[in-house]
C-alpha positions as CSV (number, residue, x, y, z in Angstrom):
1,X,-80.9,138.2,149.0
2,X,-78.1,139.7,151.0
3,X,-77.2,143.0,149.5
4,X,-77.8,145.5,151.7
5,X,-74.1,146.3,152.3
6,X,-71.5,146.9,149.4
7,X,-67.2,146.6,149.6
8,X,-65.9,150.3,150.4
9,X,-63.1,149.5,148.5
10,X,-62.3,146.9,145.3
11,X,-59.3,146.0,144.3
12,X,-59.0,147.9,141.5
13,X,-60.1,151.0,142.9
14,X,-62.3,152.4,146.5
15,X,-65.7,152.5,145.4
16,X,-68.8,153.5,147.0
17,X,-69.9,150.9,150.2
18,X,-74.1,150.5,150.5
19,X,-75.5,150.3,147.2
20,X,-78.9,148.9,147.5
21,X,-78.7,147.6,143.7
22,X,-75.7,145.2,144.6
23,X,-77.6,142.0,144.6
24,X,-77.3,138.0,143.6
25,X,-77.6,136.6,140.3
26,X,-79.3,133.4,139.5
27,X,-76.3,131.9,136.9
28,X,-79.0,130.6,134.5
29,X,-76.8,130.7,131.5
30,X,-79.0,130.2,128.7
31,X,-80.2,133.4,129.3
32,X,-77.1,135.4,129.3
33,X,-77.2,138.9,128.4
34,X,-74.2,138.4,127.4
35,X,-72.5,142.1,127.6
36,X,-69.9,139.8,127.3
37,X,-67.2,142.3,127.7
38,X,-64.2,140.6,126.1
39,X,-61.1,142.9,127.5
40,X,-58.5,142.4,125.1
41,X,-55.3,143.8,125.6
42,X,-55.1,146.4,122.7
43,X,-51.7,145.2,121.5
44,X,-52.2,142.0,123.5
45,X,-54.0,139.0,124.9
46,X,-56.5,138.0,126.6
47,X,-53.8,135.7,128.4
48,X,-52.4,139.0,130.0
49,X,-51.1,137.7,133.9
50,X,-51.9,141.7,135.0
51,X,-53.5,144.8,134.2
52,X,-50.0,146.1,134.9
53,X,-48.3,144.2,131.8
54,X,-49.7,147.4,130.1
55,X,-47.4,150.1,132.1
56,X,-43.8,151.1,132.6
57,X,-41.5,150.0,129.7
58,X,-44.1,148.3,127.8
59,X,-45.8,151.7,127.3
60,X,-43.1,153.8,126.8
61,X,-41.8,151.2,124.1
62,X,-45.3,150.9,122.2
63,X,-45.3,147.2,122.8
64,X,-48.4,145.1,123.6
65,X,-48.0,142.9,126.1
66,X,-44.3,143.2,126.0
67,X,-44.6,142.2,122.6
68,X,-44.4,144.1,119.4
69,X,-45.3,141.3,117.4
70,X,-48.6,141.5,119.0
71,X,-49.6,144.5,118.1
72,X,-49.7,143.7,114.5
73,X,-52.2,140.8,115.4
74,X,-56.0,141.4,114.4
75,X,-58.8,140.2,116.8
76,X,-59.2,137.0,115.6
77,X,-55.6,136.2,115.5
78,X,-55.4,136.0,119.5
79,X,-57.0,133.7,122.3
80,X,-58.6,135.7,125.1
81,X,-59.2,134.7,128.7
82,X,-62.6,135.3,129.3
83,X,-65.2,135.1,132.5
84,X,-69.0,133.8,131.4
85,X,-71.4,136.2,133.9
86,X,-68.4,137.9,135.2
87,X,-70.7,140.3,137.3
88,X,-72.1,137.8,139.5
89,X,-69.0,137.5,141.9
90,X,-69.2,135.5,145.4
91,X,-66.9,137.8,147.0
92,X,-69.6,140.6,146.4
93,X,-72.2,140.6,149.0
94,X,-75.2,139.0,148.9
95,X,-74.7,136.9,145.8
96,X,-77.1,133.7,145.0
97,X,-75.4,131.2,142.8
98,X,-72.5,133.3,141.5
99,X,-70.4,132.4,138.6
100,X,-67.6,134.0,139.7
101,X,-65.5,134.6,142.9
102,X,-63.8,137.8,141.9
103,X,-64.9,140.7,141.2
104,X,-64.8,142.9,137.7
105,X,-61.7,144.9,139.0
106,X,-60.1,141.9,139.9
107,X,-60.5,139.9,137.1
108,X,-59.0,142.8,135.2
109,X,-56.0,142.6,137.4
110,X,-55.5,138.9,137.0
111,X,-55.6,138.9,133.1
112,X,-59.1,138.1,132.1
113,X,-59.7,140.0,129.2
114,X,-63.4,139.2,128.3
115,X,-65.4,140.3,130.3
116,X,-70.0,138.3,129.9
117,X,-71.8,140.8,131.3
118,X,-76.1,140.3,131.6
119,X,-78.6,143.6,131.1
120,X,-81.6,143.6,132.5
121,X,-84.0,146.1,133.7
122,X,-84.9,146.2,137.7
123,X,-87.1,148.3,140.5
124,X,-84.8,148.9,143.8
125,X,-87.4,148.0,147.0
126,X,-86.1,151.1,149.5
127,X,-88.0,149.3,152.0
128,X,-86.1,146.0,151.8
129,X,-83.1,146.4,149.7
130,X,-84.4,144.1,147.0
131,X,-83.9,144.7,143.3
132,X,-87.1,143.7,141.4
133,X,-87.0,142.2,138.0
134,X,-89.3,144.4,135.7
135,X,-90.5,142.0,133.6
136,X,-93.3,144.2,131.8
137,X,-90.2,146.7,130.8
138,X,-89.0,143.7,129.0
139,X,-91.6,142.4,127.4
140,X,-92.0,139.0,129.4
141,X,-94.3,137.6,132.5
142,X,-93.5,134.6,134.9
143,X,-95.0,132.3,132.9
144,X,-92.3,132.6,130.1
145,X,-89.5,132.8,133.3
146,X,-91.0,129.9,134.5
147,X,-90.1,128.0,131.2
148,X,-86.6,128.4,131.2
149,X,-85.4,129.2,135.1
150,X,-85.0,126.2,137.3
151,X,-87.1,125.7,140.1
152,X,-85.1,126.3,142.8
153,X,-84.1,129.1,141.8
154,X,-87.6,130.6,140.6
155,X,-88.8,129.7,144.4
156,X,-85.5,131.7,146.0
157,X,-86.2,134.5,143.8
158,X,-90.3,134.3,145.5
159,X,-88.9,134.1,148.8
160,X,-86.2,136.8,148.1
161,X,-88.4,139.7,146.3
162,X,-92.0,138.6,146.5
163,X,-93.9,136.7,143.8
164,X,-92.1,137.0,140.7
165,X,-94.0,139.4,138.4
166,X,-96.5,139.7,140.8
167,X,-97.9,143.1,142.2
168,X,-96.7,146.8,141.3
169,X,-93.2,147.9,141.3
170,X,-92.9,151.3,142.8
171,X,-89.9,153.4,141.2
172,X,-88.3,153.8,137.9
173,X,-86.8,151.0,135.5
174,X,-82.9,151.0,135.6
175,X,-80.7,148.8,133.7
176,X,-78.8,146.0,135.6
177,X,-76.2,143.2,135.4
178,X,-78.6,140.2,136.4
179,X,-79.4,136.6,135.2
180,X,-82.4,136.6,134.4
181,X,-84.0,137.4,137.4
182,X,-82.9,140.5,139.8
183,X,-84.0,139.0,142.8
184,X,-81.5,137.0,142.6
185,X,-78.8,139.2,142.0
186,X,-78.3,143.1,140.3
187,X,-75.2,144.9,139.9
188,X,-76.1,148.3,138.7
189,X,-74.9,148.3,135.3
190,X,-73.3,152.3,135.5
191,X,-71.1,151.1,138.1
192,X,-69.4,148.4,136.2
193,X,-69.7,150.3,133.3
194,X,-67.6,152.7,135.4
195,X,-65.2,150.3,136.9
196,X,-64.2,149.2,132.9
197,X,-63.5,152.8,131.6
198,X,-61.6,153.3,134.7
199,X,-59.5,150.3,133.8
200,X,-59.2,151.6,130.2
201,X,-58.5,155.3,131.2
202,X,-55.4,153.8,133.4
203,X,-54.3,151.7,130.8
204,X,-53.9,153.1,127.3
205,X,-52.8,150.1,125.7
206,X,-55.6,147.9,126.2
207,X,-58.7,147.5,124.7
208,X,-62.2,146.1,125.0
209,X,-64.5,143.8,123.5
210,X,-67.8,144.1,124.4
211,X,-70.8,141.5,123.8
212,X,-74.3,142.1,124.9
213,X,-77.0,139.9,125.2
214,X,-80.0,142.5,125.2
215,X,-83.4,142.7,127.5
216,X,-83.2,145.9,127.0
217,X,-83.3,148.5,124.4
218,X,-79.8,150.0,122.8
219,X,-81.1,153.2,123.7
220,X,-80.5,152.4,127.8
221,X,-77.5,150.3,126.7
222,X,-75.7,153.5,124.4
223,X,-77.0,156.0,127.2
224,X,-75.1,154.0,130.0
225,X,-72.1,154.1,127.8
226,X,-72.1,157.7,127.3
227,X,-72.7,158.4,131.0
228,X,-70.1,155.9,132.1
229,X,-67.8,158.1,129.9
230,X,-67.0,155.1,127.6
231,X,-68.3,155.7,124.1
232,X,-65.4,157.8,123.1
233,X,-63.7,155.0,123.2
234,X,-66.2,152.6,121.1
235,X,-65.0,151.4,117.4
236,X,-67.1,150.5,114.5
237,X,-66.4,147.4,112.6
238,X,-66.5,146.3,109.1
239,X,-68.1,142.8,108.2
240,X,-66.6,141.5,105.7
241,X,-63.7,143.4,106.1
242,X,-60.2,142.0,108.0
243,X,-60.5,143.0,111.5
244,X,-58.4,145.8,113.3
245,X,-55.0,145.0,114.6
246,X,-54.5,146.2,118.3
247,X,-52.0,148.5,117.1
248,X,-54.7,150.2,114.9
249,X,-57.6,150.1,117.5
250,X,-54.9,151.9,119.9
251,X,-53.4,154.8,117.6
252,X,-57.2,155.4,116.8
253,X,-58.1,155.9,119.8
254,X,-60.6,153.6,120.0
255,X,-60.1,150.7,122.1
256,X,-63.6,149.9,123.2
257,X,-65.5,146.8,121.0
258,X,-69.0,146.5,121.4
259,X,-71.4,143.9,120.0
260,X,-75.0,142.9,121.4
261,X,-76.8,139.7,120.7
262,X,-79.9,141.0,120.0
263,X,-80.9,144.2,118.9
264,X,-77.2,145.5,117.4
265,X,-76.3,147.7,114.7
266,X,-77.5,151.6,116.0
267,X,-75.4,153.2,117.1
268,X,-73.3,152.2,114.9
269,X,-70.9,150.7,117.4
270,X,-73.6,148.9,119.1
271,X,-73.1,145.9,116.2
272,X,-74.8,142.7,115.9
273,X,-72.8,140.1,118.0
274,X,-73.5,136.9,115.6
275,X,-72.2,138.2,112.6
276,X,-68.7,138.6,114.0
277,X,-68.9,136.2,116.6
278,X,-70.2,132.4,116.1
279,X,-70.2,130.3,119.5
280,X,-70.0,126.6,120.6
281,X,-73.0,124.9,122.1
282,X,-74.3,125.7,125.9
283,X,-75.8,123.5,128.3
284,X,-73.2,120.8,128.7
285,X,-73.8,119.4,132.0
286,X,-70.9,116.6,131.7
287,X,-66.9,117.4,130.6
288,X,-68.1,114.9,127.4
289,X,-71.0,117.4,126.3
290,X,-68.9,120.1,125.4
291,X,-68.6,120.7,122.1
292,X,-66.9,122.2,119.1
293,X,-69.6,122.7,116.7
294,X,-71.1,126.1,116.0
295,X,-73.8,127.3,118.0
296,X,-74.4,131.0,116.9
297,X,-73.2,133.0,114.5
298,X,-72.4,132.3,110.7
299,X,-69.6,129.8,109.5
300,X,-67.3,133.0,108.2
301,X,-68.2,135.5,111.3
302,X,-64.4,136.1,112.5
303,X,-64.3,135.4,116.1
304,X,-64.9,132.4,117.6
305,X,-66.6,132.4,121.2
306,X,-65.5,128.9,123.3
307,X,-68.1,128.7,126.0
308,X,-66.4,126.4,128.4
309,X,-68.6,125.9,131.9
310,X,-70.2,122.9,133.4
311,X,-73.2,122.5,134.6
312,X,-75.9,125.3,133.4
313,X,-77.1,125.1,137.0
314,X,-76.0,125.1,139.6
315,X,-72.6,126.4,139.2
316,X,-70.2,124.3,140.9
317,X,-66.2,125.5,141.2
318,X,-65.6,121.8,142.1
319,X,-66.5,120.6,138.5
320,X,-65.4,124.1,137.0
321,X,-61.9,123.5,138.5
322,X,-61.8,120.3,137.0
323,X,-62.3,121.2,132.9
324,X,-60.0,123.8,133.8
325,X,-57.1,122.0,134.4
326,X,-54.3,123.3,131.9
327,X,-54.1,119.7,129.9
328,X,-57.9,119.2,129.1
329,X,-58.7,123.4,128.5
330,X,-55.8,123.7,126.6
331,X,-56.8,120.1,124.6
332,X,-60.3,121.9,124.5
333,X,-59.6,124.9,123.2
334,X,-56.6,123.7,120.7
335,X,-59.6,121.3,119.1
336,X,-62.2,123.8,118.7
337,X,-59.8,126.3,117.3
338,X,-59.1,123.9,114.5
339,X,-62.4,122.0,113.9
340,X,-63.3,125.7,113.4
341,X,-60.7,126.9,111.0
342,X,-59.9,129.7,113.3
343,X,-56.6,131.8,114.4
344,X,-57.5,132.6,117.3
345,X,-60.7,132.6,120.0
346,X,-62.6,134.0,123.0
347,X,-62.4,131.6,126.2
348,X,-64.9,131.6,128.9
349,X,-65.4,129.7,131.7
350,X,-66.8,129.6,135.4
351,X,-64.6,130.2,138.6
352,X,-61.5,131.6,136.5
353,X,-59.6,131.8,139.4
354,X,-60.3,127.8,140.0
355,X,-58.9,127.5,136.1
356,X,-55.7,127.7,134.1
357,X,-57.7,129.9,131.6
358,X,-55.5,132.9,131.5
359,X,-52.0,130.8,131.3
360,X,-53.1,128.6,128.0
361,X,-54.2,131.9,126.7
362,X,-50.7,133.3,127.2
363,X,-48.7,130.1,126.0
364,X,-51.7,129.9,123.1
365,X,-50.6,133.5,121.9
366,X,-46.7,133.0,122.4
């Protein structure tokens, strides 16, 4: 894997060039650790055109997206644009079957407001500039890798880091956005982290949904909050209660939402992703195979996640491009939304940038 040399600047923001830890995710997306970081905007959509539709007049009127009806919405009353592995961005270097052209600040520019984000823990290689996946930190060996990565992909990672979990990794475990295996890709997971409080810092009137499919413990995940200076911004959910309005997550001050698929519920705002969220099926490798029915999650968990990307592997922006065509996602999304009984929905999809994602959010939401 490429790697070696990092952006000085993103668009969002300059941020530090050479980071050995910038590496190439494998896009296996049954494995997602989904930190799926749905940005909502706090008093708008996920259908936001710009990070900037949150400054000038629309602050200094309290509107949400230019809207004040908005702000009045609750989570589930409001379709999000959304990016599945959002990390695992072609335009970053060194990248192995990315997901994504854009990066994390740019996706925030261009109105994606949920963010799939992957946690794993790695071993950086000083001597070649590798990321290793620790897979005895995790509790899993190549032979349980071997079941669910493809084979071309398995073999890159060999050539690209050494046998996978083969041989001693020299240097400490640190968490970081891969999929599935680091060799293939690792974004360090502060820096990202970083990027999204920065977004949230400049713009007061947005806020976060956070999802995390967990290989890690939610002791790294909440320290890696608190250092990236974000968990003064987390909420805490009810179940079984309505869910906040933007207006209320905003006057709260509390605009960050954070699930994980795994091992939620301590902290407190670390909560358990499937009993808020229920999903569609993954794994469609034709436009016919994608489905409405309920994947995850319980019938009466309140947010409904549309996971909207064809094939598993590997990903193609051709084919990507195509199901995103306004007509068909909107069609999509407009069926699942009421085969499901729901008011509103999480989008995600491949190659946003290939997709009209972000404008049937906006028309969805008004």
């Amino acid at each position: 894997m490429s790697g070696r040399a990092r952006r000085a600047t993103r668009d969002d923001g300059a941020r530090a060039a050479g980071d050995a830890g910038r590496r190439a995710s494998s896009v296996l997306p049954a494995l997602t650790l989904t930190l799926a970081v749905a940005l909502l905007t706090a008093c708008g959509s996920g259908g936001s055109s710009s990070a900037t539709a949150s400054s000038g007049a629309e602050q200094a009127s309290g509107a949400c997206e230019g809207s004040d009806a908005l702000c009045a919405r609750h989570l589930d009353e409001v379709v999000f644009a959304g990016t599945h592995n959002s990390f695992a961005a072609s335009q970053e270097p060194g990248w192995h079957f990315a997901n994504q052209n854009r990066p994390i600040p740019t996706q925030l520019k261009d109105g994606i407001r949920v963010l799939l984000l992957d946690v794993h823990y790695g071993v950086g290689d000083a001597a070649t500039g590798q990321v290793r996946t620790d897979l005895a930190a995790e509790g899993s060996d190549r032979n349980k890798v071997a079941k669910i990565v493809p084979a071309p992909a398995l073999l890159l990672a060999d050539q690209l880091g050494g046998p996978v979990g083969a041989g001693t990794l020299h240097g400490t475990p640190a968490p970081y956005l891969c999929h599935t295996l680091c060799e293939l890709g690792a974004e360090p997971l502060q820096r990202e982290l970083e990027a999204i409080r920065e977004f949230l810092d400049r713009h007061p009137r947005e806020v976060l949904m956070v999802v995390v499919e967990d290989y890690v413990p939610p002791a790294t995940i909440a320290h890696s909050f608190e250092q990236a200076g974000l968990t003064r911004y987390a909420a805490t959910l009810e179940r079984g209660a309505p869910l906040p309005t933007f207006g209320s997550l905003i006057a709260d001050g509390h605009r960050l939402v954070v699930f994980a698929e795994e091992k939620g519920g301590s902290p407190s705002w670390y909560m358990p992703a499937f009993s808020f969220i229920q999903d569609t099926p993954l794994g469609a490798t034709r436009p016919d195979q994608l489905s409405c029915a309920r994947h995850r999650g319980q019938a009466d968990s309140p947010l409904l996640l549309i996971n909207y990307w064809i094939p598993p592997f590997p990903p193609s922006p051709t084919l990507n491009a195509t199901i995103g065509r306004e007509a068909l996602l909107r069609r999509h999304v407009d069926r699942c939304i009421a085969e499901r009984h729901a008011k509103g929905a999480i989008v995600a999809v491949d190659f946003y940038d290939r997709t009209a994602v972000v404008k049937v959010a906006s028309e969805l939401n008004g």
